[in-house]
Gaussian input, Z-matrix of N, CA and C with variables (Angstrom, degrees):
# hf/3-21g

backbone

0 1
 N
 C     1     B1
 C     2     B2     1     A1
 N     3     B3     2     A2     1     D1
 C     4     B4     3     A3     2     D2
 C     5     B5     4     A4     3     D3
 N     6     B6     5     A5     4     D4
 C     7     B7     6     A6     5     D5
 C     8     B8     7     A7     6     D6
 N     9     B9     8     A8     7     D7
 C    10    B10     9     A9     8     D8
 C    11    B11    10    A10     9     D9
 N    12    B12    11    A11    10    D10
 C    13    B13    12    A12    11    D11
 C    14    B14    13    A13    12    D12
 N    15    B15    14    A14    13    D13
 C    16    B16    15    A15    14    D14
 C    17    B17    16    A16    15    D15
 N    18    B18    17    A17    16    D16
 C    19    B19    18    A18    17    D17
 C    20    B20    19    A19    18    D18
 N    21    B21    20    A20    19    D19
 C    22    B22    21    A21    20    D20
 C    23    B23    22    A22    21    D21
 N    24    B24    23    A23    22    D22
 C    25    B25    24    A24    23    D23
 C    26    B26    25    A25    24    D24
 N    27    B27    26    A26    25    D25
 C    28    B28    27    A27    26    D26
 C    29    B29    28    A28    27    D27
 N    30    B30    29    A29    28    D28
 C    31    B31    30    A30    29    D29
 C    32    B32    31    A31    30    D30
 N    33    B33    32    A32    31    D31
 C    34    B34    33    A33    32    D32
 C    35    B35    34    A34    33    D33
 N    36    B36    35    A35    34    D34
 C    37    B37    36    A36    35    D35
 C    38    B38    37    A37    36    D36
 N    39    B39    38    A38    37    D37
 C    40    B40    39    A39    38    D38
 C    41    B41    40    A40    39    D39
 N    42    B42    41    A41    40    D40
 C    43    B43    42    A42    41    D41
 C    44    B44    43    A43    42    D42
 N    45    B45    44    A44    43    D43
 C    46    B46    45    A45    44    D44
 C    47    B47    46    A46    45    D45
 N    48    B48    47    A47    46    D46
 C    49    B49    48    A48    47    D47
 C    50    B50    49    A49    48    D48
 N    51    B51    50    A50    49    D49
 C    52    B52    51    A51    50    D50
 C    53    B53    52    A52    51    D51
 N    54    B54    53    A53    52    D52
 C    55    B55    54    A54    53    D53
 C    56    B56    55    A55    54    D54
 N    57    B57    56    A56    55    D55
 C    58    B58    57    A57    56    D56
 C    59    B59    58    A58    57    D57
 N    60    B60    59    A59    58    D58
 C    61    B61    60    A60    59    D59
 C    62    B62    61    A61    60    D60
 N    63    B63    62    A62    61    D61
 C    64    B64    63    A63    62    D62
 C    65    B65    64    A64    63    D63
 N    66    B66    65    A65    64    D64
 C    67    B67    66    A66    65    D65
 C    68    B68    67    A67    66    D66
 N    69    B69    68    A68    67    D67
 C    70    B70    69    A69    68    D68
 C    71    B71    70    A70    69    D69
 N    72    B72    71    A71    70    D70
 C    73    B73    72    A72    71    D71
 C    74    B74    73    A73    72    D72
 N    75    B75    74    A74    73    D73
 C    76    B76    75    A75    74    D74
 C    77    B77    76    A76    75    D75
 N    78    B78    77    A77    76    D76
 C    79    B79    78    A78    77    D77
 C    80    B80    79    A79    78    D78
 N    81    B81    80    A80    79    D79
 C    82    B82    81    A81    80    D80
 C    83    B83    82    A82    81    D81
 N    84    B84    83    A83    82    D82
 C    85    B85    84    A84    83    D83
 C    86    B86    85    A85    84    D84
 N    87    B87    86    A86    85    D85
 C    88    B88    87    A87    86    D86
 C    89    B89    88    A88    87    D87
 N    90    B90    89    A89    88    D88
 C    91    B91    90    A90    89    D89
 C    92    B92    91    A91    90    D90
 N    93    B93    92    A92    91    D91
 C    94    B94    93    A93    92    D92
 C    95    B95    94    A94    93    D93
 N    96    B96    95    A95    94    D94
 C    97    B97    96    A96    95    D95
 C    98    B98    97    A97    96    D96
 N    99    B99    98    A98    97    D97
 C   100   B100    99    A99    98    D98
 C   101   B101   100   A100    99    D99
 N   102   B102   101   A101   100   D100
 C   103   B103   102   A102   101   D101
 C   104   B104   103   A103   102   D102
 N   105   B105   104   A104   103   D103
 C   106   B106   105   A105   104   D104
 C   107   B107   106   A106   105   D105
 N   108   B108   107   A107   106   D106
 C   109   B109   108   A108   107   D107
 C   110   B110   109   A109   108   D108
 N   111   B111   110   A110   109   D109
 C   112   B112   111   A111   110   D110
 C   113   B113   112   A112   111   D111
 N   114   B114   113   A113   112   D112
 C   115   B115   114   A114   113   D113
 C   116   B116   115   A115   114   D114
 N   117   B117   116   A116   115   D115
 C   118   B118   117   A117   116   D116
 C   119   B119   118   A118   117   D117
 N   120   B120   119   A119   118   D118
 C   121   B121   120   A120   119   D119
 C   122   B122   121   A121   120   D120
 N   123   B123   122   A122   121   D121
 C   124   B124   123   A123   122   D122
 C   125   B125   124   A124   123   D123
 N   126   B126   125   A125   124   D124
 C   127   B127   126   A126   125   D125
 C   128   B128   127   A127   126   D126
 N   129   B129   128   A128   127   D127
 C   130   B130   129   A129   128   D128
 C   131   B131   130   A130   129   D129
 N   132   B132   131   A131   130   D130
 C   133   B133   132   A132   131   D131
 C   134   B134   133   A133   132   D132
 N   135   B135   134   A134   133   D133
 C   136   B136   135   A135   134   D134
 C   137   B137   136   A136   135   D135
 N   138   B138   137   A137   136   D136
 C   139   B139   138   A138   137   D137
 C   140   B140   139   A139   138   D138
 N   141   B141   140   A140   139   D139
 C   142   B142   141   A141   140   D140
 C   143   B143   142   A142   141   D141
 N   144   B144   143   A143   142   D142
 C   145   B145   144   A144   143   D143
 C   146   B146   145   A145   144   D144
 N   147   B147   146   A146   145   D145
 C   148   B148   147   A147   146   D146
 C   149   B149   148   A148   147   D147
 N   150   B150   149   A149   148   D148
 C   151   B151   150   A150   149   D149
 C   152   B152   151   A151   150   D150
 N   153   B153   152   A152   151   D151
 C   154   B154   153   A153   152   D152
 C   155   B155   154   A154   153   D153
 N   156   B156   155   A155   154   D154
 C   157   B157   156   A156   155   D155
 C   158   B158   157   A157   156   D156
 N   159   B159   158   A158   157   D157
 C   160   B160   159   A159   158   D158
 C   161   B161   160   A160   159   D159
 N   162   B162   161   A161   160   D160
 C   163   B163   162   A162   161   D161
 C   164   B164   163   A163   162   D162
 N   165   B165   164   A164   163   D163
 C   166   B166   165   A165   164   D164
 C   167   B167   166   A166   165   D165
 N   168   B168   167   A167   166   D166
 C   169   B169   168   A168   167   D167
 C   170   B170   169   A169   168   D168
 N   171   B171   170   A170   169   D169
 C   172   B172   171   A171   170   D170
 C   173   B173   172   A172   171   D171
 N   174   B174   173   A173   172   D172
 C   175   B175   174   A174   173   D173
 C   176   B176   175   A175   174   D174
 N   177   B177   176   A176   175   D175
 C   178   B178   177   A177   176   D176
 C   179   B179   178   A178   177   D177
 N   180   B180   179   A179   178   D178
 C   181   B181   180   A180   179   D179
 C   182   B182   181   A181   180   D180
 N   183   B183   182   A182   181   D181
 C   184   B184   183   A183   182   D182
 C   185   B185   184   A184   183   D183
 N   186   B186   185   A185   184   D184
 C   187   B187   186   A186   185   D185
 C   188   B188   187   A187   186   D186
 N   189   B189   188   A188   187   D187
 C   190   B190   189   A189   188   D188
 C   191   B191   190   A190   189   D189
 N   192   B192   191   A191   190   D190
 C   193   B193   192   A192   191   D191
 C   194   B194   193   A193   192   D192
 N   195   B195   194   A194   193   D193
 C   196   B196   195   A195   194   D194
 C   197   B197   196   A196   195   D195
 N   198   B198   197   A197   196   D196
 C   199   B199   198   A198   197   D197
 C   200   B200   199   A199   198   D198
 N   201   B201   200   A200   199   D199
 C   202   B202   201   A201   200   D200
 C   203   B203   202   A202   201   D201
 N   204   B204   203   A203   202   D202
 C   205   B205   204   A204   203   D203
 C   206   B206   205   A205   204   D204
 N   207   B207   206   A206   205   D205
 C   208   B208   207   A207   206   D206
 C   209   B209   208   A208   207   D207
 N   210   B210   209   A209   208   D208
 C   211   B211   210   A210   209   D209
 C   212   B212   211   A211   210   D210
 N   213   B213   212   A212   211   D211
 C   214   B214   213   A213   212   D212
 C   215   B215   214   A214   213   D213
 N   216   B216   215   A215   214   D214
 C   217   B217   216   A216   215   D215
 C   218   B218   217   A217   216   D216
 N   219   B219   218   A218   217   D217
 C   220   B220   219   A219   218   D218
 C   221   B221   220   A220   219   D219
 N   222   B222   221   A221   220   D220
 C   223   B223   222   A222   221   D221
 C   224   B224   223   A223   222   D222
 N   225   B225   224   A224   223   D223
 C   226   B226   225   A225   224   D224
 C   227   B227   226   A226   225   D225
 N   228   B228   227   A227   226   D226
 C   229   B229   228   A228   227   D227
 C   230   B230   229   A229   228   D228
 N   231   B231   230   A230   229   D229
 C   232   B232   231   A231   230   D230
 C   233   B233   232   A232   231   D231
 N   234   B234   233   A233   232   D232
 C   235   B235   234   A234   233   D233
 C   236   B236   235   A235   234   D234
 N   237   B237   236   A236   235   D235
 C   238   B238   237   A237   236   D236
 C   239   B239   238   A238   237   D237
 N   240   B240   239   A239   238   D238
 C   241   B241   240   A240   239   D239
 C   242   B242   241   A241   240   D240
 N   243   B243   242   A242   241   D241
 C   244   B244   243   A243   242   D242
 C   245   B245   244   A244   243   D243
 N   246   B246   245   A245   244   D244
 C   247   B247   246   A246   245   D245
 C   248   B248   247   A247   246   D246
 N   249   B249   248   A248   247   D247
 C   250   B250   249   A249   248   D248
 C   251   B251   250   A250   249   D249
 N   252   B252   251   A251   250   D250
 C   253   B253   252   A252   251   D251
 C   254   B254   253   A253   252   D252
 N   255   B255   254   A254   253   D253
 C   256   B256   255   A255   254   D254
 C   257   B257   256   A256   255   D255
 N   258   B258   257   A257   256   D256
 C   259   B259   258   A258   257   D257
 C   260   B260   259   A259   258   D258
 N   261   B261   260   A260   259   D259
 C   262   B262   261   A261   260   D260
 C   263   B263   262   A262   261   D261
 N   264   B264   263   A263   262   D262
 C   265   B265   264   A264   263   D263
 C   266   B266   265   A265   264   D264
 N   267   B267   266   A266   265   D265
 C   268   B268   267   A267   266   D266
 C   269   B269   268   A268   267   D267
 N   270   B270   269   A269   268   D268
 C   271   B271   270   A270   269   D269
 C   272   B272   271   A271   270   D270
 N   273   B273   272   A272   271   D271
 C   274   B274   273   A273   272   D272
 C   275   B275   274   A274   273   D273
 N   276   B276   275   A275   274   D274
 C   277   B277   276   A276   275   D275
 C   278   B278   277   A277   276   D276
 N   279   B279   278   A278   277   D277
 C   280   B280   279   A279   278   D278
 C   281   B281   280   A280   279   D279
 N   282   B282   281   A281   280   D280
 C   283   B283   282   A282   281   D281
 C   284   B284   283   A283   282   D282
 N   285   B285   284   A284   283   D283
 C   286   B286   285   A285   284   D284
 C   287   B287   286   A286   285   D285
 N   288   B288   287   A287   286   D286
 C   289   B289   288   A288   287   D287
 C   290   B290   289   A289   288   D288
 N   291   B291   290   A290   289   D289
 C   292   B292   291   A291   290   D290
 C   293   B293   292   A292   291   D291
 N   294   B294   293   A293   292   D292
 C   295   B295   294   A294   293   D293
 C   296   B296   295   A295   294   D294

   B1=1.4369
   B2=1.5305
   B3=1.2376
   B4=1.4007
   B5=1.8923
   B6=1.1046
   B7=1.7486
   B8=1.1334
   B9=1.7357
   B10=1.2334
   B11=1.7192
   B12=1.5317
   B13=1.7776
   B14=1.5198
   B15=1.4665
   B16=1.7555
   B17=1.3939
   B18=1.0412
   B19=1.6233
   B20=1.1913
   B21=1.5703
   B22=1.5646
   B23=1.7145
   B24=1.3614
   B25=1.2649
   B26=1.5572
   B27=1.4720
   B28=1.7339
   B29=0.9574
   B30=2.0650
   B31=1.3695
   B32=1.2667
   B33=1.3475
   B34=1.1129
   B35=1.3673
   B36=1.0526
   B37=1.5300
   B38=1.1298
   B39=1.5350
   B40=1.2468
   B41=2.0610
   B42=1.4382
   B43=1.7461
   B44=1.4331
   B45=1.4431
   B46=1.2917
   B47=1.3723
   B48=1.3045
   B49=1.4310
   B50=1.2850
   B51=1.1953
   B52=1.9304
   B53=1.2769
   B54=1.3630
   B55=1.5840
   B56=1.7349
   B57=1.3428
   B58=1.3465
   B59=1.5765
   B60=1.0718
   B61=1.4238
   B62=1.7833
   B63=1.4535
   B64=1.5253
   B65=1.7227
   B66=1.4421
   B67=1.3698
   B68=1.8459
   B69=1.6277
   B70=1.5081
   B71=1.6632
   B72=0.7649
   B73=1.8676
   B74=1.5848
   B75=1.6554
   B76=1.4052
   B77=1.6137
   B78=1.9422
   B79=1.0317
   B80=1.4713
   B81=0.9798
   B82=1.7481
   B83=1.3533
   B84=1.6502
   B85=1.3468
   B86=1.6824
   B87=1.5125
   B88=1.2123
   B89=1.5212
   B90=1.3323
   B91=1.3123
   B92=1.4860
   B93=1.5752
   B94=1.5088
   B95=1.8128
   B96=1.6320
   B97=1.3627
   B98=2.1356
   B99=1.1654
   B100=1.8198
   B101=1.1755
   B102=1.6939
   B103=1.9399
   B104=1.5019
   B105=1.6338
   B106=1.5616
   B107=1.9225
   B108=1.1915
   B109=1.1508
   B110=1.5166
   B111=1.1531
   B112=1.3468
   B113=1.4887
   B114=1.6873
   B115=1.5035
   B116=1.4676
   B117=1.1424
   B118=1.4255
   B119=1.5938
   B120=1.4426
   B121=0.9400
   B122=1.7839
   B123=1.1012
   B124=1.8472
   B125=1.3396
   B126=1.5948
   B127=1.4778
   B128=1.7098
   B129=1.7122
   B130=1.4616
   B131=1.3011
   B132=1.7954
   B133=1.7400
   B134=1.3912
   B135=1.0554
   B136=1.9316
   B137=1.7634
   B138=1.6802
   B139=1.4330
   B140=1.9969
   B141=1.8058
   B142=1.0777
   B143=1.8183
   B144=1.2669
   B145=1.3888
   B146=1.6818
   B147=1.1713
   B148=1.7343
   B149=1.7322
   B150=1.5327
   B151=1.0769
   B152=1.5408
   B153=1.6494
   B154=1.5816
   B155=2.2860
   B156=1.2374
   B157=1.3553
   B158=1.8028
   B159=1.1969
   B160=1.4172
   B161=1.6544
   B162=1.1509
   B163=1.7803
   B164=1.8690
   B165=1.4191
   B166=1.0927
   B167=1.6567
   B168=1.3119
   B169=1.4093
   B170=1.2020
   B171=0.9834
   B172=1.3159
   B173=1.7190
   B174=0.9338
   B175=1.7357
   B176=1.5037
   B177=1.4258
   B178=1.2547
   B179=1.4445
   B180=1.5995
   B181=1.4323
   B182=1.8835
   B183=1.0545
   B184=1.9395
   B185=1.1480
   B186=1.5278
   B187=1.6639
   B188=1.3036
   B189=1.1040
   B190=1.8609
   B191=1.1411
   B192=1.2152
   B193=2.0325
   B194=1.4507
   B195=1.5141
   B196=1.4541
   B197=1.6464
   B198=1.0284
   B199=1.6677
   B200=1.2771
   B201=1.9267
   B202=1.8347
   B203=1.2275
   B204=1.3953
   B205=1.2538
   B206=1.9673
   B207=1.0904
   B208=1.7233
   B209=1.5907
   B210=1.6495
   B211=1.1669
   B212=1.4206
   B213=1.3833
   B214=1.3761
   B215=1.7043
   B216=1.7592
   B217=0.9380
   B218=1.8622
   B219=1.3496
   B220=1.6207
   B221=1.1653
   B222=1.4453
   B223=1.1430
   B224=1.6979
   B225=1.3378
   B226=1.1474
   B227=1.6388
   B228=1.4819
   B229=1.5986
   B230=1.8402
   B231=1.3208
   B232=1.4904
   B233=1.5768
   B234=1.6349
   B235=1.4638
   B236=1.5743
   B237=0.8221
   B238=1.8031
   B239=1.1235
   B240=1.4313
   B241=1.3631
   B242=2.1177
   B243=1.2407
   B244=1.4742
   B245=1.1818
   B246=1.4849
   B247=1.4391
   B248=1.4717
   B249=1.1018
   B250=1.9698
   B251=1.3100
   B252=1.8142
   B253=1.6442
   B254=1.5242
   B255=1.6024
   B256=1.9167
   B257=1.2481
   B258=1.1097
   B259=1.3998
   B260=2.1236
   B261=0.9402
   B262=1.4840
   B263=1.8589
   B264=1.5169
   B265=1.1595
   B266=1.5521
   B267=0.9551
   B268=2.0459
   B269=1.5165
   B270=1.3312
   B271=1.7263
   B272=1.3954
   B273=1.4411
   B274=1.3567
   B275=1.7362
   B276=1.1972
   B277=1.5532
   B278=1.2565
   B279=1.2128
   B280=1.3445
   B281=1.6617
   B282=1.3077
   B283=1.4856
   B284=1.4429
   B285=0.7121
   B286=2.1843
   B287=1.6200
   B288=1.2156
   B289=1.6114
   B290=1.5394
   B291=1.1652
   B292=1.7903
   B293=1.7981
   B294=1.7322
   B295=1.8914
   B296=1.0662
   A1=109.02
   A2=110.02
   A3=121.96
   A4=116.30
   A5=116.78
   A6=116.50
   A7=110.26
   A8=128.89
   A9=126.44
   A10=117.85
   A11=77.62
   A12=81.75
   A13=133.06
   A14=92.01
   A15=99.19
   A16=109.19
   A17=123.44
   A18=139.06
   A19=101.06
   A20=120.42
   A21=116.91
   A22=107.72
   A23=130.77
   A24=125.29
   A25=118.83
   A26=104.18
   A27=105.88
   A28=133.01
   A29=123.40
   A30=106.64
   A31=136.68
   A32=110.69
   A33=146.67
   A34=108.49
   A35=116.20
   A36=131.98
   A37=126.88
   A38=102.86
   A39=126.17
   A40=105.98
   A41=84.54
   A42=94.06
   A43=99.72
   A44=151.71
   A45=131.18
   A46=114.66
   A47=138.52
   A48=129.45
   A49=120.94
   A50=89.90
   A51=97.64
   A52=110.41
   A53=99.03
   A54=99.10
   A55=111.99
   A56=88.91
   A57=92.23
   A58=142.42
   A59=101.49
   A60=149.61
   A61=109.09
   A62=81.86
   A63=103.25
   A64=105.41
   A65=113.23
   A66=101.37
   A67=123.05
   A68=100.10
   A69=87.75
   A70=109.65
   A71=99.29
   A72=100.88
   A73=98.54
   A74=126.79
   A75=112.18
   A76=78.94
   A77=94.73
   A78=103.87
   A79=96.48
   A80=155.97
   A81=160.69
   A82=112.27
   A83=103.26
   A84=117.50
   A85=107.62
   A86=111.76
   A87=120.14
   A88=107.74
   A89=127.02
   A90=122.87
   A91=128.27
   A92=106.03
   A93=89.36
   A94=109.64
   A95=106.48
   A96=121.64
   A97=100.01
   A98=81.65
   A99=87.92
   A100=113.78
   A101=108.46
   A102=88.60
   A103=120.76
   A104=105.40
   A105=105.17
   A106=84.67
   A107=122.26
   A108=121.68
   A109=128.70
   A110=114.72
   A111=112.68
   A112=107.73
   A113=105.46
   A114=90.63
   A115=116.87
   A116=114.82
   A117=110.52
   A118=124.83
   A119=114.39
   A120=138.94
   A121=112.56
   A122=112.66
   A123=122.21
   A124=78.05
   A125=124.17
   A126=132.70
   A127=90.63
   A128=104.87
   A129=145.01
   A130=94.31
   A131=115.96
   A132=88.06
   A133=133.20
   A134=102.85
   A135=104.74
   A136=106.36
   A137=102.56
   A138=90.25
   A139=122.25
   A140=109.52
   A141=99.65
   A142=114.17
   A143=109.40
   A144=113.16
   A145=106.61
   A146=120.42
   A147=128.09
   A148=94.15
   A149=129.73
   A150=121.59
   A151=102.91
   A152=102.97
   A153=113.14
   A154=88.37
   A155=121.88
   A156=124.94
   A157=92.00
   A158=128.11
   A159=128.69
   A160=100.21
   A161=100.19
   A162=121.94
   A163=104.64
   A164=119.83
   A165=110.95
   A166=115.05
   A167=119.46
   A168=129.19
   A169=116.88
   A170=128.38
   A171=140.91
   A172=109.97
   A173=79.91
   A174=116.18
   A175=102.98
   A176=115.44
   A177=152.93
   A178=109.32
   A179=96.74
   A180=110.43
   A181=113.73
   A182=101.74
   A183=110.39
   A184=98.86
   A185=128.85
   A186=113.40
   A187=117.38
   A188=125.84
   A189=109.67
   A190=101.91
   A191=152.40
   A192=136.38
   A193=78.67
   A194=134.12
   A195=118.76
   A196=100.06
   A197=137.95
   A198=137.07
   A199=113.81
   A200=118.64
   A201=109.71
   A202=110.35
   A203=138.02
   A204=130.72
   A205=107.28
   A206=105.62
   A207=109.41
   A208=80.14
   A209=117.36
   A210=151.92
   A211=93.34
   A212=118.65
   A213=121.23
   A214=135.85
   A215=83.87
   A216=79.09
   A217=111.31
   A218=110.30
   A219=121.25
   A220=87.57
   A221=145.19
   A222=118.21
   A223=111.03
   A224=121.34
   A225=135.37
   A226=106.99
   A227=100.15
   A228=99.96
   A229=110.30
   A230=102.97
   A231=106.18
   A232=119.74
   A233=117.99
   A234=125.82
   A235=96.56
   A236=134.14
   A237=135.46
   A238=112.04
   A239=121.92
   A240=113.27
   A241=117.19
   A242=97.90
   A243=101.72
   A244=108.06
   A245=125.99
   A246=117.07
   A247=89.11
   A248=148.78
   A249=125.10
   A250=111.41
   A251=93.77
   A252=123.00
   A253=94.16
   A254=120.30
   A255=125.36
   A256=88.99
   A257=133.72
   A258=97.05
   A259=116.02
   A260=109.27
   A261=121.11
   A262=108.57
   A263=91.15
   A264=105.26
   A265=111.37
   A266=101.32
   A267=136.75
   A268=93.87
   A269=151.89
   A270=148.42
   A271=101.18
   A272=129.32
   A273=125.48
   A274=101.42
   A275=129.02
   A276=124.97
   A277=94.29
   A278=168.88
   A279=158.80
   A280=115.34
   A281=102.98
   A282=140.59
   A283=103.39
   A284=123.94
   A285=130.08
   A286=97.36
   A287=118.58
   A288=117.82
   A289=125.80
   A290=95.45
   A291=98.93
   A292=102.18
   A293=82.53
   A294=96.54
   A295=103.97
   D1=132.57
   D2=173.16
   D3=-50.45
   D4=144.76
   D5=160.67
   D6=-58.42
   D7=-45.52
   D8=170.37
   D9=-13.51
   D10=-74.20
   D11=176.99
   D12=-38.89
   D13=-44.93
   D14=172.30
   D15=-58.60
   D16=-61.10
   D17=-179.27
   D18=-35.62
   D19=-75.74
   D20=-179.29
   D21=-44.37
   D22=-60.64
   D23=-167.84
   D24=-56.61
   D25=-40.00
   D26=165.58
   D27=-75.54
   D28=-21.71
   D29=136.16
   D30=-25.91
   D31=-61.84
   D32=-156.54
   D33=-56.25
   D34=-51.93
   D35=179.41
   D36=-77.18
   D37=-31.68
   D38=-175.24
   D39=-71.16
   D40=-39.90
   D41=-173.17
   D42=-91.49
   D43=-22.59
   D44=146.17
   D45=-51.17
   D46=-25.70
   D47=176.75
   D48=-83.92
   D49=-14.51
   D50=176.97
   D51=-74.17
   D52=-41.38
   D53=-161.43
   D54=-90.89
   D55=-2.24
   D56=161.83
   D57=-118.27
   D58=11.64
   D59=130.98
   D60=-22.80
   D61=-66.63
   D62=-144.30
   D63=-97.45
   D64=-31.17
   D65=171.57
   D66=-116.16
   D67=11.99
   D68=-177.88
   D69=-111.02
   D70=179.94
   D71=-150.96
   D72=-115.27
   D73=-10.67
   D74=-166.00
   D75=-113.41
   D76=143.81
   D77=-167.70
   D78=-89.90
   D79=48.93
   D80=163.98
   D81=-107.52
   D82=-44.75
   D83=169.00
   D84=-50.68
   D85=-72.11
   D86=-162.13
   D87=-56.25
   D88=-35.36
   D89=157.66
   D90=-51.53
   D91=-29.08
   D92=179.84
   D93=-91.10
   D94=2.27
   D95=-171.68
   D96=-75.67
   D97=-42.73
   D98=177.49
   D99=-85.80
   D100=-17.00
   D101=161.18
   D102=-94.21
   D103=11.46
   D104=-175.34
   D105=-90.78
   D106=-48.91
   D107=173.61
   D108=-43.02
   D109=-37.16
   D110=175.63
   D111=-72.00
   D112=-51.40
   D113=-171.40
   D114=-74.47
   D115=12.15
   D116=166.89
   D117=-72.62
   D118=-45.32
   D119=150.48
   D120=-39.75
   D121=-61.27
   D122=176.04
   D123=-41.35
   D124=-88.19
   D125=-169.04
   D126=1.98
   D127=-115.78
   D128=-178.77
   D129=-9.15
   D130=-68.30
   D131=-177.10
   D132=-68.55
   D133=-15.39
   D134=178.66
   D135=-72.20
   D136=-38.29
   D137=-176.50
   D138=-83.45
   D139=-8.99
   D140=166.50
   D141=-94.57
   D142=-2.74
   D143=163.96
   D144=-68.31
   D145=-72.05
   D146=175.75
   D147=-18.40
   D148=-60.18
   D149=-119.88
   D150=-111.54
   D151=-16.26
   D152=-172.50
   D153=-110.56
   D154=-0.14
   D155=146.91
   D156=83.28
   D157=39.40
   D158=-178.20
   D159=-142.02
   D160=141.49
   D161=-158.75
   D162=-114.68
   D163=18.97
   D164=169.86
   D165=-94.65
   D166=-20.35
   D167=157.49
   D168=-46.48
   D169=-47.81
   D170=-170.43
   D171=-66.28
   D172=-51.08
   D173=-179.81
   D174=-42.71
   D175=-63.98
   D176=179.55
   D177=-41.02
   D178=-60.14
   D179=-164.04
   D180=-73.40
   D181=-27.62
   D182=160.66
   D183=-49.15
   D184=-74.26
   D185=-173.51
   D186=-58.62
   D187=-41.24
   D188=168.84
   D189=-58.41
   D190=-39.03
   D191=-175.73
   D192=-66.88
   D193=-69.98
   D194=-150.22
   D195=-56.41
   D196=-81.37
   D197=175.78
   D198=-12.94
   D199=-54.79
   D200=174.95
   D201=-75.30
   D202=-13.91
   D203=178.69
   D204=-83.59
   D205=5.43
   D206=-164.71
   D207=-97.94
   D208=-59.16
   D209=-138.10
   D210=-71.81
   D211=-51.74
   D212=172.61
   D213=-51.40
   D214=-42.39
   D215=-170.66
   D216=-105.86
   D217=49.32
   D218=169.17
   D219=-132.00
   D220=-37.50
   D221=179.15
   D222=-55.67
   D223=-76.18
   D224=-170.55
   D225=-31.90
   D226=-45.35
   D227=176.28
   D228=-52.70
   D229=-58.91
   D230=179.12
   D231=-61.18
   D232=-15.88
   D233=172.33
   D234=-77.93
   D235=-49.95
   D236=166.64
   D237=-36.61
   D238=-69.39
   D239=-175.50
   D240=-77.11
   D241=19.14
   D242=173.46
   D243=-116.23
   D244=-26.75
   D245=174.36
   D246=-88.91
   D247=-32.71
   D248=168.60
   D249=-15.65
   D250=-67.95
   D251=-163.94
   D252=-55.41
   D253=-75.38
   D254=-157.59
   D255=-87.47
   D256=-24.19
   D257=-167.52
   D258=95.87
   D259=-27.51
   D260=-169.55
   D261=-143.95
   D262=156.00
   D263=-157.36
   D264=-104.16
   D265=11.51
   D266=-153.74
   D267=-76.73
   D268=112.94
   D269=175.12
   D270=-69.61
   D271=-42.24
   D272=-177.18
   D273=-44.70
   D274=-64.66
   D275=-158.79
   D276=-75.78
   D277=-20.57
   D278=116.48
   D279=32.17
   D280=-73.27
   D281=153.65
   D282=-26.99
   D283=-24.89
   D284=-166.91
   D285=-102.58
   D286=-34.90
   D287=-167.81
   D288=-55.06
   D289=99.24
   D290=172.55
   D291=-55.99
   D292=134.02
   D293=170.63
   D294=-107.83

């Protein structure tokens, strides 16, 4: 199989996470939008590692899963203790929060 393919699919993924990122409002969503993003990226480097025959990409790409799996799980902790407080999971009312 061609890299092409990879390329197109990690676009691909890469630009559904962006854009969802960018226009949805529940913050669970947007978390799973930056883990579609990362592993898109995982994607791309494993497949230009495969193809240029060097295993430090690879290597690499374990600590980014270890980092979004850290990443996940303090966000979510801190999304918990904000829907306690509002009640909702919504980023727009965020914006309203007295500090």
């Amino acid at each position: 199989m061609s890299i092409n393919y990879y390329l197109f699919l990690s676009a691909a993924l890469f630009s559904i996470g962006a854009f969802g990122v960018m226009f949805r409002r529940n913050a669970i969503m947007k978390f799973m939008c930056i883990e579609l993003m990362l592993n898109a990226v995982n994607l791309l480097m494993v497949a230009f590692s495969t193809v240029w025959g060097q295993a430090q990409a690879q290597v690499f790409v374990f600590f980014i899963m270890a980092v979004a799996a850290a990443e996940v799980a303090v966000g979510l902790a801190i999304l918990m203790m904000i829907f306690r407080n509002i009640q909702s999971t919504d980023t727009s009312i965020l914006s309203k929060m007295k500090w």
